[in-house]
N, C-alpha and C positions, 0 to 999 in steps of 0.2 A: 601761543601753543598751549592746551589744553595739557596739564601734566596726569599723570598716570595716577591713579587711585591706591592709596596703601589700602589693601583687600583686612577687613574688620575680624577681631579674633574674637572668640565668647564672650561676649557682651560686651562688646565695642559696637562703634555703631559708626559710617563712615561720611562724614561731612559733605560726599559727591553723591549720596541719596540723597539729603535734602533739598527740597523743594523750593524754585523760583518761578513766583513771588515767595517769598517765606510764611513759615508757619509758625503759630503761636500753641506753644501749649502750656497745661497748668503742670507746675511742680511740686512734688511733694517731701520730697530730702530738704534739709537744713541747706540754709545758705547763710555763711557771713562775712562780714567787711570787716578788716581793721586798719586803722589808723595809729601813727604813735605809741602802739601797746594798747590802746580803747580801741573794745568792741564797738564800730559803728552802725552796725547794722544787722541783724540776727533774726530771721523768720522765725524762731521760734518767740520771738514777741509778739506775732500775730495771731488776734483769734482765728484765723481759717477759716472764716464765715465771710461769704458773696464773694464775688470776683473780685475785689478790691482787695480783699485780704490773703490771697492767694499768689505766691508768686510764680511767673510764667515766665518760659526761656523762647525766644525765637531762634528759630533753625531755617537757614539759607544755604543755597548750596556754593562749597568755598570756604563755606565760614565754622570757627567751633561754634558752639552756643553763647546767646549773649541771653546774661540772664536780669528779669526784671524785680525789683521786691517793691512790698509794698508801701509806701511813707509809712504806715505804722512801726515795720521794720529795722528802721533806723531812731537811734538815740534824741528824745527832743535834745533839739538846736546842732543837729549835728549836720541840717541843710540847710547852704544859704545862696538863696538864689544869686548866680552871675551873670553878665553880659553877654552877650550874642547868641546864635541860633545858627540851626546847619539843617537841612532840608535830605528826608530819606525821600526815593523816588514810591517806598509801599504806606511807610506811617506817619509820612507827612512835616511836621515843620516841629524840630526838637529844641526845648530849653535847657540850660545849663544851670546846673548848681553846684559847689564847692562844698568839698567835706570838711568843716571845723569841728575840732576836737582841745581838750588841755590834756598834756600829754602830765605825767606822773610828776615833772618838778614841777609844773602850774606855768610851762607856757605854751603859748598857741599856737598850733599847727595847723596847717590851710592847707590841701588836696584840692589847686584849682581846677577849676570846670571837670571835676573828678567822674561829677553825675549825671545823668543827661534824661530827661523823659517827655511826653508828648501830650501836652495842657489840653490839645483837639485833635484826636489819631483819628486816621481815615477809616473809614467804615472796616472791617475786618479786621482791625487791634486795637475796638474799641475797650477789650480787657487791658489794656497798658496803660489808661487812664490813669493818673494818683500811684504810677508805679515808676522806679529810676533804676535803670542800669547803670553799672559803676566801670570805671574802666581798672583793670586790675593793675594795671603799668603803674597807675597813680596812686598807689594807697603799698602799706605794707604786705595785705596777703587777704584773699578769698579765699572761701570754702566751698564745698558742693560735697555735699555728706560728708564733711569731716577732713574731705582730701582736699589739699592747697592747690589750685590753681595757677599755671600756667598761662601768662600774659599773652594773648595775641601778637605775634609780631607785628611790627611797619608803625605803631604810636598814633593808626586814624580808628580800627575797629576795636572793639570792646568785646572780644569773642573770650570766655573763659576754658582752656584748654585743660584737661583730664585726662586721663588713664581711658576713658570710656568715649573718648572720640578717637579718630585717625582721617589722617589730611592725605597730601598736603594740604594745608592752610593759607586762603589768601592771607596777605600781607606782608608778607616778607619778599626779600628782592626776587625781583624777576615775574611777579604775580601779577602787577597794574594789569594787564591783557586780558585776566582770566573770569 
């Protein structure tokens, strides 16, 4: 059963317009990851020159936005690749990477299979190339202009939830159906 739409207030925007297949677009607010108390990951390390250096958020409908940044992005060595792979039916065949960090006494913290991006996306998100969404369950805290994000429920989607979307939201119980 198809749930009811929370109806969008000034400058919200409602997760049941978005578009299936989804759609990719370029973002221009700050986006960042932390880990441990270490920033992991902060667009404003990127020069914003070509697609590569720009990060972009995909919007499906169901879902908050999951957003992508660029490997420049993030802190050298703060990605290391992991084992296995999970298959989107629109961007094709996604790898995994863990976020390591050394947290402020000097030891190591691991964010497994925290990161995820697409080495050969299918033709229409060929912008996600060299770019990794994070899952926000797994790390300390995202950003999107400044505001902390809101985890996705259910621990499979990577959707980062804001003040500027309104659901409901797949993935939390009762949602498998929808």
């Amino acid at each position: 059963m198809r749930p009811v739409p929370i109806t969008p207030g000034p400058g919200q925007e409602s997760v049941w317009a978005y578009p299936r297949p989804p759609r990719v677009e370029p973002v221009t607010v700050r986006l960042t990851v932390e880990l441990a108390g270490v920033v992991v990951a902060d667009t404003d390390r990127c020069s914003g020159e070509g697609p590569a250096e720009v990060a972009h958020r995909v919007l499906e409908t169901s879902h908050p936005p999951t957003y992508y940044l660029p490997a420049s992005a993030f802190a050298p060595g703060t990605l290391r690749p992991a084992s296995g792979s999970s298959y989107c039916e629109w961007k094709g065949v996604a790898s995994y990477a863990d976020l390591v960090v050394t947290d402020v006494g000097g030891a190591s913290v691991v964010a497994r299979r925290a990161a995820w991006g697409y080495p050969d996306p299918t033709t229409g998100y060929d912008v996600l190339l060299g770019q990794w969404a994070v899952m926000p369950a797994a790390v300390d805290r995202c950003t999107v202009g400044g505001e902390t994000v809101v985890p996705q429920e259910g621990g499979f989607y990577g959707g980062w939830v804001t003040s500027a979307v309104v659901g409901p939201f797949k993935g939390g119980p009762g949602s498998m159906g929808w």
